[in-house]
Every structure is written in C-alpha cells, then in structure tokens.
C-alpha positions in Angstrom: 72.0 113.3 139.8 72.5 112.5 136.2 71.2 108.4 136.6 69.2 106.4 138.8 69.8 103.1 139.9 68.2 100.3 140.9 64.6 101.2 140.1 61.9 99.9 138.5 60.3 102.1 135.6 57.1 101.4 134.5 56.7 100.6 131.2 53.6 102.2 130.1 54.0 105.6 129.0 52.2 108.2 130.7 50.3 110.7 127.9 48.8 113.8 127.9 47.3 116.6 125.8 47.1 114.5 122.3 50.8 113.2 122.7 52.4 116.7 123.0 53.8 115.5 126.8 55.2 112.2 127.0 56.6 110.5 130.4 57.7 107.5 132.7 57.4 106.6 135.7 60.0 105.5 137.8 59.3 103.8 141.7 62.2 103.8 144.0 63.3 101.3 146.2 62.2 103.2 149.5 58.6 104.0 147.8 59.6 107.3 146.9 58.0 107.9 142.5 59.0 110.3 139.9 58.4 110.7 136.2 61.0 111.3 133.4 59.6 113.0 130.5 59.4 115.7 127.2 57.1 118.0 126.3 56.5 119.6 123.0 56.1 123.6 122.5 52.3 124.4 123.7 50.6 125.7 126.5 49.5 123.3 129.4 47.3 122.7 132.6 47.9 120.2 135.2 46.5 119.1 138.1 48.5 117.8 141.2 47.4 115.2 144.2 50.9 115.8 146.0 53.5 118.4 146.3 56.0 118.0 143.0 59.4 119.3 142.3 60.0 119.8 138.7 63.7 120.1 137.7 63.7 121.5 134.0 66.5 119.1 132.4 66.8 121.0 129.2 64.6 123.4 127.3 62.7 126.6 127.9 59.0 127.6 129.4 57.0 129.9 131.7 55.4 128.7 134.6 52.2 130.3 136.2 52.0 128.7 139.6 49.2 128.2 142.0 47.7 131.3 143.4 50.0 134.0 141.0 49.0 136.1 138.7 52.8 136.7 137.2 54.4 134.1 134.8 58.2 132.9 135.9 60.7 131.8 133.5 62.2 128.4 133.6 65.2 127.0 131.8 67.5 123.7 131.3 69.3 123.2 134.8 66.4 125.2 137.1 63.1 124.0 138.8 60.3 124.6 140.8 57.9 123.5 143.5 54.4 123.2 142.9 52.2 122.3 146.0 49.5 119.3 146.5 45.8 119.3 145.4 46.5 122.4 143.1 46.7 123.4 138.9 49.8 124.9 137.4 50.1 125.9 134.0 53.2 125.7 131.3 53.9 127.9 128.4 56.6 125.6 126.7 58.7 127.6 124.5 61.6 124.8 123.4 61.0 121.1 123.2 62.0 120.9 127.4 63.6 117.6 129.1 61.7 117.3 132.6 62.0 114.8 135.8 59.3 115.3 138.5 59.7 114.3 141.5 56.6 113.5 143.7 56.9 114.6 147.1 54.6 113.0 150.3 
C-alpha cells in the first residue's frame, strides 16, 4: 500500500535520540495506529508496549531482535516483526524510510 486514506495523522512529531529519528503518527478509522518516519545513520534502542511490524520503506540497517545474539540485515522493500513489551536495537547504515505498524 503506497497511501493511506482517510486517517487522521497527528500533527505533533514523535522524536527521539536528539532528532536523529523523526515520525508521525497516523490513527485509522477502525482504531488500528501506525507511525511514518526517517531515521538518520546511528545506532538505536527501542522499547515496545505491543507487537510492531516495521516495513523498511527505503534505506539500509541491521536489526538485533529480542532474544538473538546475531544481527539481520534489512533493506528498502523488507521488514520485520518485533514482539510486545520487548527492546530491539537498529544499526542504520543509509538515511532509511520506515512505517510501523502497531499490532494488538
């Protein structure tokens, strides 16, 4: 899905780690939330309440996921699941496009 419509986006941005990831959020008709964003070359930690898909729009990063030890690689057009109540960490490589979707 290249567009959404008929949403309501939020118009506060969401920032984190001194500016370097920027997003949006974005509420759904049926109740259902995600975030559009960017995030600059770095390495970083976040912390999830619920389950998230994050589709890698453009760019390039490793992912370290919750409970692994090995580093996966993640580009423009791929994703990944990370589960609820857990920290994942990101090792952007490119300037990388992202949408995550917030799954309950």
């Amino acid at each position: 899905m290249s567009e959404f419509n008929n949403v309501t986006i939020v118009k506060q941005a969401n920032v984190y780690f001194d500016g370097k990831v920027n997003s949006r959020t974005i509420r759904f008709a049926d109740g259902s939330t995600k975030t559009l964003g960017f995030m600059q070359p770095g390495e970083y930690t976040f912390n999830t309440a619920d389950p998230e898909l994050m589709e890698i729009l453009s760019g390039e990063l490793d992912v370290q996921l919750p409970g692994s030890d090995v580093w996966q690689s993640v580009a423009g057009g791929e994703s990944f699941n990370v589960p609820g109540n857990a920290a994942f960490t990101m090792k952007v490589k490119t300037a990388s496009d992202y949408c995550c979707s917030f799954l309950k």
